[in-house]
KEKE-3310 file (N, C-alpha, C; in steps of 0.2 Angstrom, whole numbers, plus 5000, padded with zeros to 4 digits):
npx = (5016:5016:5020:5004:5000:5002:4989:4979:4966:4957:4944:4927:4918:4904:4911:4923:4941:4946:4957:4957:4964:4970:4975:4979:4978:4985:4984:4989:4983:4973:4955:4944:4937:4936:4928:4932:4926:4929:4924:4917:4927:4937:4951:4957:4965:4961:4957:4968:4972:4959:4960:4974:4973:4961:4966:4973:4959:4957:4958:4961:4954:4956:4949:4953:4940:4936:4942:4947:4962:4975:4967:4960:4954:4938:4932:4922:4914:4900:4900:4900:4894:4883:4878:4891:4902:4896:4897:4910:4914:4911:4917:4931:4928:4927:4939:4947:4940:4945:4946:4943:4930:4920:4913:4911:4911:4915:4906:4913:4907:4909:4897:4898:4904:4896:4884:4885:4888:4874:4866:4876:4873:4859:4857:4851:4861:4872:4889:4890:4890:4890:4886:4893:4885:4893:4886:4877:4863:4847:4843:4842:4848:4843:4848:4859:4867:4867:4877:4889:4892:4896:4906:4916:4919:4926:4943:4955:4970:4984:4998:5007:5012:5007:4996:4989:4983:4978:4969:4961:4961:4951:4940:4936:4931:4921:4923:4925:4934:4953:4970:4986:4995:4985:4977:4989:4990:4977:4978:4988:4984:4975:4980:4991:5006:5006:5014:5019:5024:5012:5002:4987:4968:4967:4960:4946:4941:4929:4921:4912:4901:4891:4885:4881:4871:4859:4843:4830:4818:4825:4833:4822:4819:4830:4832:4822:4825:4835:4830:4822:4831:4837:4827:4828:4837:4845:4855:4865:4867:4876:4871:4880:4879:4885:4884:4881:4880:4875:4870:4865:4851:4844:4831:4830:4838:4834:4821:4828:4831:4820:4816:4820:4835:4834:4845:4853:4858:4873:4877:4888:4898:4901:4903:4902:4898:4907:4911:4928:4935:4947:4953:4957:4941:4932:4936:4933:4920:4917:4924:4917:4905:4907:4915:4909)
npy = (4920:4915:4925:4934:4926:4934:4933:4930:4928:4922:4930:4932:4944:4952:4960:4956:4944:4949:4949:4947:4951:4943:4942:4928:4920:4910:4893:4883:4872:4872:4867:4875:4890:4908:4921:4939:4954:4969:4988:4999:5010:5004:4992:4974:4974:4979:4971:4965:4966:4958:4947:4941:4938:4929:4919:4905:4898:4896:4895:4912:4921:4938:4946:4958:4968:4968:4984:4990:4994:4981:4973:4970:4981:4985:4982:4989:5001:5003:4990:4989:4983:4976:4962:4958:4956:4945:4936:4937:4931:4920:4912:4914:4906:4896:4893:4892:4883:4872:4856:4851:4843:4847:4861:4873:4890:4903:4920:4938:4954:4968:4984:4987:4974:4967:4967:4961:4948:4945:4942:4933:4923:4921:4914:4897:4883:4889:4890:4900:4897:4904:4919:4937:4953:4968:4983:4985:4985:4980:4993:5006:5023:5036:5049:5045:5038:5044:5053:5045:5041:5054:5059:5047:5047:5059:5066:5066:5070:5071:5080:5074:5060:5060:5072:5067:5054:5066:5066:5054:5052:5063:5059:5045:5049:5045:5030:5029:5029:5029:5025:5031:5026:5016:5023:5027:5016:5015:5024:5020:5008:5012:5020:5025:5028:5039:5039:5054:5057:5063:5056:5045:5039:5021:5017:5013:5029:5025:5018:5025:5026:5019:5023:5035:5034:5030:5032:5037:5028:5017:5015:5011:4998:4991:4993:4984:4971:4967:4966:4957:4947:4945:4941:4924:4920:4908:4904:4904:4921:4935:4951:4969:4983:5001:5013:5025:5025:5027:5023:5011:5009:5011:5009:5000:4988:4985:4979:4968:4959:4954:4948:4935:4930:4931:4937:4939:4955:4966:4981:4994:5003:5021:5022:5027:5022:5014:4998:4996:4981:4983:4983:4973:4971:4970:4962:4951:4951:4944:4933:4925:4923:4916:4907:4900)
npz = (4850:4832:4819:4809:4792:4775:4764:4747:4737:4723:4715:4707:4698:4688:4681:4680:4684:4701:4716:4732:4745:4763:4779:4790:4805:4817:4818:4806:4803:4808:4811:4816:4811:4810:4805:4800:4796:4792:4793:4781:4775:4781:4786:4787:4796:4807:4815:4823:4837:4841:4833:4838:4849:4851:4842:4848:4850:4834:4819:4811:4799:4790:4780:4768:4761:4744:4735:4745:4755:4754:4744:4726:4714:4709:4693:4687:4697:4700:4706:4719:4731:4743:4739:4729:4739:4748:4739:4737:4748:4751:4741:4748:4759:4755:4750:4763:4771:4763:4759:4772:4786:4789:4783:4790:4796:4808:4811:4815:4811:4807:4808:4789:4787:4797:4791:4779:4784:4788:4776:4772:4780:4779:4769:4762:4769:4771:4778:4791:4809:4821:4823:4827:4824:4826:4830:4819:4810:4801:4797:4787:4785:4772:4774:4781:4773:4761:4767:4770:4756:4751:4761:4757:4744:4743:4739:4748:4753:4762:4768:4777:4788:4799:4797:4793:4801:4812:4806:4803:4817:4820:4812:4817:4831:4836:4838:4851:4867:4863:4867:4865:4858:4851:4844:4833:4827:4821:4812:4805:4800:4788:4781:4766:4759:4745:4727:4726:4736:4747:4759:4759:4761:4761:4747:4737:4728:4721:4729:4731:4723:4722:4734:4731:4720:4726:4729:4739:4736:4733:4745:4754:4747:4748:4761:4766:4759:4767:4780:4778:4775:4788:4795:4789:4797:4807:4814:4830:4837:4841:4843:4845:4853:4851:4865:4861:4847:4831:4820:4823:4831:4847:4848:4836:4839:4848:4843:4833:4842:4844:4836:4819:4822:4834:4842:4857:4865:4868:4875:4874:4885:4884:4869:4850:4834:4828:4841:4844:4848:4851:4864:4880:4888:4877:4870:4880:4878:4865:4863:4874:4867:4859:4859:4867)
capx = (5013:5018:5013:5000:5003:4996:4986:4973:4961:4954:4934:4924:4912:4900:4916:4929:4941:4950:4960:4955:4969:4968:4975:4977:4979:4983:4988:4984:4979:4964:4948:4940:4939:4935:4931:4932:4925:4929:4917:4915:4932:4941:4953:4956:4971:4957:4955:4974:4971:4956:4961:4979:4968:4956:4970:4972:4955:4955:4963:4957:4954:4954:4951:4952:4936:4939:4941:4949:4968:4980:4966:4961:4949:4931:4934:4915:4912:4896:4896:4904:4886:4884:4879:4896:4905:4895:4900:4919:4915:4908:4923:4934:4927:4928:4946:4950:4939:4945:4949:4940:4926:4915:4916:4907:4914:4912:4908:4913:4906:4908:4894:4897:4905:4889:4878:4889:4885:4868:4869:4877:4871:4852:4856:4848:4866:4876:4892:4889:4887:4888:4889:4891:4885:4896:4885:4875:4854:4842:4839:4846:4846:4844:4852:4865:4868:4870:4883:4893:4891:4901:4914:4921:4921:4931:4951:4958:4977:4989:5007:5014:5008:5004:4992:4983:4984:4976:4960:4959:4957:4944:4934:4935:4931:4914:4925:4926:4941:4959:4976:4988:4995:4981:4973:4990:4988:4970:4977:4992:4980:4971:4984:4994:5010:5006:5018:5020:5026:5009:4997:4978:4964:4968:4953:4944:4936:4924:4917:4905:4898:4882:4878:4876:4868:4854:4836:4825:4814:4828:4836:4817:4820:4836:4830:4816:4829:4835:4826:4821:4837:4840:4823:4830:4844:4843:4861:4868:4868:4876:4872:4882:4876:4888:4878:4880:4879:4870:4869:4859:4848:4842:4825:4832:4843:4829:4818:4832:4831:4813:4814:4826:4840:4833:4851:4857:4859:4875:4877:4895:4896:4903:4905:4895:4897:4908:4915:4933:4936:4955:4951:4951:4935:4927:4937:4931:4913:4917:4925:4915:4900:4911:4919:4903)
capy = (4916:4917:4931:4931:4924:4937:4929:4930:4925:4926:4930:4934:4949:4953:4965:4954:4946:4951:4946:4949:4948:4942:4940:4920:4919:4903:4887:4883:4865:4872:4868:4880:4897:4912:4926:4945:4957:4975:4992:5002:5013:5001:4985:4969:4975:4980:4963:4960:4961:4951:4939:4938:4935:4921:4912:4900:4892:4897:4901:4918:4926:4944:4950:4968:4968:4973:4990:4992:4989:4975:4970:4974:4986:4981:4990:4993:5002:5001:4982:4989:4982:4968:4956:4956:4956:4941:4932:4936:4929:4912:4910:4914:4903:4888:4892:4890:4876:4868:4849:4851:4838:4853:4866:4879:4896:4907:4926:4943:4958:4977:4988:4983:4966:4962:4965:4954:4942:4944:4943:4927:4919:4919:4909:4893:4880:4895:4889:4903:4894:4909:4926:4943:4960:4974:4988:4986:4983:4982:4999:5011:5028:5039:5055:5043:5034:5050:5056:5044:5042:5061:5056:5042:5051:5065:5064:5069:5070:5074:5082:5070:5055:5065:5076:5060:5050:5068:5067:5047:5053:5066:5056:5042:5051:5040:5023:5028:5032:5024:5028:5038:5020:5012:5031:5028:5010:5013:5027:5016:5004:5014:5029:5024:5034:5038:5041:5061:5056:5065:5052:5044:5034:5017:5011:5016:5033:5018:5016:5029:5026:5014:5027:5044:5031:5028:5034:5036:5020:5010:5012:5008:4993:4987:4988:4977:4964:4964:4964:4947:4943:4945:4936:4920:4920:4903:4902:4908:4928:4942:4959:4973:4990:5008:5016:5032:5023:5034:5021:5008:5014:5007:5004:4994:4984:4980:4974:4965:4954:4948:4943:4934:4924:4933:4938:4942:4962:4969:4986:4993:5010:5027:5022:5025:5018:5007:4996:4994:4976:4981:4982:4964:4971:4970:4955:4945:4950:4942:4927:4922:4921:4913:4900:4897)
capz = (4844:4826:4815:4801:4784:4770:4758:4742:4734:4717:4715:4700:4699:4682:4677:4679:4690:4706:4721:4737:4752:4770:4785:4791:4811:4821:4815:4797:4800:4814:4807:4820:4806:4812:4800:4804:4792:4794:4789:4775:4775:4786:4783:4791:4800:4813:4820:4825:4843:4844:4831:4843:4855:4850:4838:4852:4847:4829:4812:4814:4793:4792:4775:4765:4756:4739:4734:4751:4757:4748:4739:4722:4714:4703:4684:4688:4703:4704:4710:4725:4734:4750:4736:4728:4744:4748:4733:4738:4753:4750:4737:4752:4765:4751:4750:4769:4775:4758:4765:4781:4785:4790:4779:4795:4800:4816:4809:4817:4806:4811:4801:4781:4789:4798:4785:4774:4787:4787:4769:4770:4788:4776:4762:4763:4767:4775:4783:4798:4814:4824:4820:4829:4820:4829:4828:4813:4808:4793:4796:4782:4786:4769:4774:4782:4765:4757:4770:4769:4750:4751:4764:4756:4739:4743:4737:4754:4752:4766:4767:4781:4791:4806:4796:4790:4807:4814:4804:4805:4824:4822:4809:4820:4836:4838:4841:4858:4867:4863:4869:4858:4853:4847:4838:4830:4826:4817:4806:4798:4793:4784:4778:4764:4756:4738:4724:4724:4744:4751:4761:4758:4761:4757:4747:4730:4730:4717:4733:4734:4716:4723:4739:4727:4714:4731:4730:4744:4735:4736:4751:4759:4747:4752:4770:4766:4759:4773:4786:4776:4776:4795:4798:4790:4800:4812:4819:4836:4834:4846:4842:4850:4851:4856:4869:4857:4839:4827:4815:4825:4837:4851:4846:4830:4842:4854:4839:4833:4849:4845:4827:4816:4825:4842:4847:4863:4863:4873:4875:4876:4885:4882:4862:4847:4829:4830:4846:4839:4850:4853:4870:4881:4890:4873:4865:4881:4875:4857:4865:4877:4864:4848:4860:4870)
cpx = (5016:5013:5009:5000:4996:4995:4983:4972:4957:4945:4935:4918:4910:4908:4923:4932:4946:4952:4957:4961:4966:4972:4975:4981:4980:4987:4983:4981:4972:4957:4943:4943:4934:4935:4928:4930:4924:4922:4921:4923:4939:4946:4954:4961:4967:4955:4963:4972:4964:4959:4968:4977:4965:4959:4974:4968:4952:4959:4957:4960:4951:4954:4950:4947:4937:4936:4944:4959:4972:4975:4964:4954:4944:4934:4927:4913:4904:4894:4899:4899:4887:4880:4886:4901:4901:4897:4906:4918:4913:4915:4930:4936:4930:4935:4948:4948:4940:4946:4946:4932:4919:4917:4912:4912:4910:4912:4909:4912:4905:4905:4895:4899:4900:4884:4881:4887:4878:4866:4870:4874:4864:4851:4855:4855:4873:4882:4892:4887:4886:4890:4889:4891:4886:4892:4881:4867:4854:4842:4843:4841:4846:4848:4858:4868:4870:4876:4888:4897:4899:4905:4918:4923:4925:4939:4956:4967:4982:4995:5010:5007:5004:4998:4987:4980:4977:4967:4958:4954:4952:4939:4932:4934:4925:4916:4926:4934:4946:4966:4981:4991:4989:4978:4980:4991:4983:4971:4981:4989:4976:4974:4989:4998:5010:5012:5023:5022:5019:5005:4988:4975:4965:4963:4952:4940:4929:4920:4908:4901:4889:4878:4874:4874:4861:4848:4834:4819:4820:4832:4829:4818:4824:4834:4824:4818:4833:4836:4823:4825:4839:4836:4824:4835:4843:4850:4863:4869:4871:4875:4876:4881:4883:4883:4877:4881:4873:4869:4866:4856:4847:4835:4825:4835:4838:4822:4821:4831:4826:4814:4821:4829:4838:4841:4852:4859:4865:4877:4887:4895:4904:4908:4901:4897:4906:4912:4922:4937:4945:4956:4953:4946:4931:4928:4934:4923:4913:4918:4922:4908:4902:4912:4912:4903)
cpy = (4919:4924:4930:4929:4929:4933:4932:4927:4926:4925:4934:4941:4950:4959:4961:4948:4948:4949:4949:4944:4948:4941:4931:4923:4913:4897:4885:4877:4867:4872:4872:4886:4903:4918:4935:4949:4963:4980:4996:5006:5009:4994:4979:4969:4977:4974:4963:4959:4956:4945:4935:4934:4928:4916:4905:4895:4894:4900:4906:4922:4932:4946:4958:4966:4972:4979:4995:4989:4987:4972:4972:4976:4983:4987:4992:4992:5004:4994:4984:4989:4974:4962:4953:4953:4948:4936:4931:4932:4921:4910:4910:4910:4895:4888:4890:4887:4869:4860:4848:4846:4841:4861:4875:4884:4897:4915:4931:4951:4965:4978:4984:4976:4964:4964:4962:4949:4941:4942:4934:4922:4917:4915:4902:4887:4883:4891:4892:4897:4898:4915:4932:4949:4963:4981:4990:4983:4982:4988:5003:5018:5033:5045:5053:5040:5039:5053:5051:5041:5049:5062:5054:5045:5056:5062:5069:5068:5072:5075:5078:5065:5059:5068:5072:5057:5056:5067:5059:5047:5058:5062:5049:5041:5045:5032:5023:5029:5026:5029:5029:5032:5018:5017:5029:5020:5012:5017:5023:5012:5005:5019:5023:5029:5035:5040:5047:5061:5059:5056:5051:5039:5028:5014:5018:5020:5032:5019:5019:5029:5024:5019:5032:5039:5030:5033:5034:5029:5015:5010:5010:4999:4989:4988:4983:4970:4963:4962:4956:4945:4941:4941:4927:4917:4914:4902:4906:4914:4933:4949:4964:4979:4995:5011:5022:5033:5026:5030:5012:5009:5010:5005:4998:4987:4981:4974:4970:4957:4949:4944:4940:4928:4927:4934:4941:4949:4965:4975:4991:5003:5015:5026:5021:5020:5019:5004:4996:4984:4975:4978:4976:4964:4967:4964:4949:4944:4944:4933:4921:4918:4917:4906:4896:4891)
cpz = (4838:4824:4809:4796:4780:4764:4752:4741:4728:4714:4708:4702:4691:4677:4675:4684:4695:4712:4728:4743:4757:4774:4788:4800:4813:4816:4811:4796:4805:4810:4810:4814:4811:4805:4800:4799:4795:4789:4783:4771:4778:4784:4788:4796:4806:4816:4822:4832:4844:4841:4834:4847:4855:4845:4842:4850:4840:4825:4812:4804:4793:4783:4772:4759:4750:4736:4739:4752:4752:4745:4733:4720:4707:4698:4685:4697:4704:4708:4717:4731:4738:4745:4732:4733:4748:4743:4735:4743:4753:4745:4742:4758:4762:4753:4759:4774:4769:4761:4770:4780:4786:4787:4784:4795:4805:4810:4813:4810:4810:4804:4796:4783:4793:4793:4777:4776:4787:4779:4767:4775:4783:4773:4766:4765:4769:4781:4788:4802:4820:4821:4826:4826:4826:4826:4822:4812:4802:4791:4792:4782:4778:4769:4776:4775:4762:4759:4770:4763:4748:4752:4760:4749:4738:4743:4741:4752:4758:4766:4772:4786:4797:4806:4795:4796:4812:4812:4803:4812:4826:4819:4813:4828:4840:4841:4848:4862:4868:4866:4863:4852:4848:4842:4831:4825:4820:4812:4802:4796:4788:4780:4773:4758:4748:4734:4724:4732:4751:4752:4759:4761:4757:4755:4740:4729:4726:4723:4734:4728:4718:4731:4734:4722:4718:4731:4735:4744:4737:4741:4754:4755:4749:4759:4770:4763:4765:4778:4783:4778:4783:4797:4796:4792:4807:4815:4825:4833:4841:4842:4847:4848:4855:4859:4865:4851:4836:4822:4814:4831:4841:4850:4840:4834:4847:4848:4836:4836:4849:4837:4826:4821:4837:4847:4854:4863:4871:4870:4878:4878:4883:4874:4857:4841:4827:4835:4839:4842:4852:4859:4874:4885:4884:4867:4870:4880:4869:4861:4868:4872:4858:4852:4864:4877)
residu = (UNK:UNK:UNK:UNK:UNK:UNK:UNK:UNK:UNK:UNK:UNK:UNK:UNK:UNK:UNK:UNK:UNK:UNK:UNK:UNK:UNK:UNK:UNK:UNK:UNK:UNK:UNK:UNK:UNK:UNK:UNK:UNK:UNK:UNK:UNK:UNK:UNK:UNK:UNK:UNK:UNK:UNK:UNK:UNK:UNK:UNK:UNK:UNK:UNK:UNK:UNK:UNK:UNK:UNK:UNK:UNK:UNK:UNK:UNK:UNK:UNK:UNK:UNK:UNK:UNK:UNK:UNK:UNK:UNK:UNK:UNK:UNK:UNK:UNK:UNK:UNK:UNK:UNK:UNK:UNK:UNK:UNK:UNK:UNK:UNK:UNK:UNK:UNK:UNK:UNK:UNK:UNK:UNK:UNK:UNK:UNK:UNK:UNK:UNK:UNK:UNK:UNK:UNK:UNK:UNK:UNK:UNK:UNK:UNK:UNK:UNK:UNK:UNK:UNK:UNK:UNK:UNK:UNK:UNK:UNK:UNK:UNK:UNK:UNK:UNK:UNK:UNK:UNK:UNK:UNK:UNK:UNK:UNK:UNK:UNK:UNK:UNK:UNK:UNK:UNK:UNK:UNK:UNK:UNK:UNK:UNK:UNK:UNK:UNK:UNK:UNK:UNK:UNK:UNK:UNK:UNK:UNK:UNK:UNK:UNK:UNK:UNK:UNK:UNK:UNK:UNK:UNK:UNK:UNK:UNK:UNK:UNK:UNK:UNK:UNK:UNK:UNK:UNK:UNK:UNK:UNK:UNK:UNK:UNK:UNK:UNK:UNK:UNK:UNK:UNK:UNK:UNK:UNK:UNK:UNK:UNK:UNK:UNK:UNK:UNK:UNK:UNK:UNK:UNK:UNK:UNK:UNK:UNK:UNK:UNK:UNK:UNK:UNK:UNK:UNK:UNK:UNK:UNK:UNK:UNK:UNK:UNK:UNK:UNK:UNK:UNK:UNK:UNK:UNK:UNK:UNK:UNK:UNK:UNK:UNK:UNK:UNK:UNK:UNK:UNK:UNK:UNK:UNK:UNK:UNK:UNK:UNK:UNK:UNK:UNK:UNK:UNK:UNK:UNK:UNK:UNK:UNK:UNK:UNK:UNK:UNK:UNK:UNK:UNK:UNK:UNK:UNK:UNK:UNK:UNK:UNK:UNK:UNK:UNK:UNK:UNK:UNK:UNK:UNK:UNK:UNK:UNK:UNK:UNK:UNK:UNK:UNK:UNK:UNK:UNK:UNK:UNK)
# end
């Protein structure tokens, strides 16, 4: 099959505005869309093999949420919040069901990209027709907010790709096990060579502004929007949990199941937070529920 065409998109936020790129898979006139939204530290270049995969029955869009990747950075980071991120995204979908007679998407959301989805799957007129949240809830862990608040904020630097690539694969030990290809795969997408020739974290250490800005009251508030949010959720749902994900448990995953869209809950073993779906054990979970 062809290769993807890199694109943008120009969104608005309270500061300004910004472009946001993406990824296009598949043939550009399929009105079947697909849209893949990766996590927090992560880019869209983590979907190539599923989206190679399923661009058969879908233009398959992967975008770099912004402040991440090729796309560009808020002048105020604190909007860097799953209400902004849903804005980019509704401005995104317009653009690539522009013309089409149904303006629907399918969604796939790892962590921060399933709670975009839930996010947006709630609004009342929500193009979602299905969605899957990869490893993600309501549930906001405070001390985890905090910790990863920390993380993302530190201006890690590397002397050579290798070095960088090295701590890609320890901090992302929990993805489960890959083979030495694909460990090198997940760091190029994310390692970029900066001027002075050492390597970094592709994304804007902005990011961490709105965790260390998080109280103990408002993360109980933002999981009580939503958990609302997740209960007006009426379209097809998959939840997928790691059997040794730390950052949706299994008793969230099992109450998940009764409320809300009542998703279907599969369980993916010896992985914790987050399956990465390069696999095709784990792409023909995705498939089998998107294509139906």
């Amino acid at each position: 099959m062809s290769e993807p065409k890199l694109k943008s998109v120009l969104c608005s936020s309270p500061a300004g505005l910004h472009r946001m790129a993406y990824k296009e898979w598949g043939d550009p006139a399929n009105t079947n869309v697909l849209v893949c939204v990766h996590g927090v530290t992560r880019v869209g270049d983590d979907f190539d093999a599923l989206a190679r995969a399923l661009s058969d029955r879908y233009r398959v869009v992967c975008p770099d949420v912004v402040g991440r990747g090729r796309s560009g950075r808020l002048r105020d980071p604190a909007l860097y919040v799953i209400p902004q991120y849903v804005a980019d995204m509704v401005t995104l979908v317009a653009r690539v069901t522009a013309g089409a007679e149904d303006e629907s998407v399918h969604w796939f959301g790892t962590s921060m990209g399933g709670l975009i989805g839930i996010g947006l799957a709630s609004l009342p007129g929500s193009p979602i027709r299905r969605l899957v949240l990869n490893d993600i809830g309501p549930v906001l862990d405070p001390v985890a907010m905090a910790r990863i608040g920390d993380y993302i904020g530190q201006d890690i630097r590397f002397k050579t790709f290798e070095e960088g690539a090295a701590y890609v694969r320890l901090v992302s030990t929990p993805f489960g096990p890959h083979s030495d290809a694909e460990w090198d795969k997940l760091a190029r997408d994310v390692l970029v060579r900066q001027p002075d020739g050492r390597w970094a974290l592709h994304y804007d250490l902005g990011l961490a502004a709105p965790f260390k800005a998080l109280t103990p009251q408002q993360v109980a508030q933002d999981e009580a929007r939503l958990w609302a949010a997740y209960d007006a959720i009426r379209c097809p749902t998959l939840l997928v949990r790691g059997e040794h994900s730390d950052l949706l448990s299994r008793a969230t995953a099992e109450e998940m199941t009764g409320r809300g869209p009542k998703p279907k809950l599969v369980e993916i073993a010896g992985v914790g937070h987050a399956p990465t779906f390069v696999r095709a054990d784990q792409i023909a979970i995705a498939r089998e529920f998107l294509t139906g």
